[in-house]
N, C-alpha and C positions, 0 to 999 in steps of 0.2 A: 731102921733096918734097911742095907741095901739087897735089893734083886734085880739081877740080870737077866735080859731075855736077848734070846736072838731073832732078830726082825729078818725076814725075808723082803727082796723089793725094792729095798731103798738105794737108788741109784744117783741122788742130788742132795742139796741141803734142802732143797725145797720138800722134798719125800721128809727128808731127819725132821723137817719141824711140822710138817703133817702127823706124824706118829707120835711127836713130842706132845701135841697139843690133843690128840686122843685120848695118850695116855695120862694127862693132866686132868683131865675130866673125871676120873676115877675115883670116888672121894677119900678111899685112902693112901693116897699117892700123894705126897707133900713136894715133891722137883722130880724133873726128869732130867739126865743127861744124856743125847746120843751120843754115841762112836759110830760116827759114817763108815771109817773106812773099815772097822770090824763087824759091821750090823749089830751093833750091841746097843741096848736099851739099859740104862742103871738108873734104876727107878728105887726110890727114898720111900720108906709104904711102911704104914702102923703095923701091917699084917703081910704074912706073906700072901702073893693073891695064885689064884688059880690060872690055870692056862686057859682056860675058859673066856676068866673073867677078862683077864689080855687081850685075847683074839676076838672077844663081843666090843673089845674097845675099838678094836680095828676090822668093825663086820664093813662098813659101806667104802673100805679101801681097796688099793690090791696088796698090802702087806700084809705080812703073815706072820703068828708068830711060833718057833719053834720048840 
């Protein structure tokens, strides 16, 4: 199942692969794809996940998720 988040923050590829790789830690998160230039996160996930669980992915960044 795909889900979309909108990431706040990300202003480089450098930022896109900082939140890619947070958001891979997740364990039910099977790929991540950014869209830099729409702050879009398309994340591949057994389950749909919470906004919670998203934004605890990205606690010790400055991205945000919407």
């Amino acid at each position: 199942m795909k889900q979309e988040i909108t990431v706040t923050g990300m202003s480089c590829q450098g930022c896109a692969n900082s939140v890619k790789t947070n958001f891979e830690k997740i364990d039910e998160v099977k790929s991540v794809d950014i869209q830099l230039e729409k702050n879009l996160a398309v994340l591949d996930v057994e389950n749909e996940l919470s906004k919670e669980t998203l934004q605890t992915a990205l606690a010790d960044t400055n991205y945000e998720v919407v």
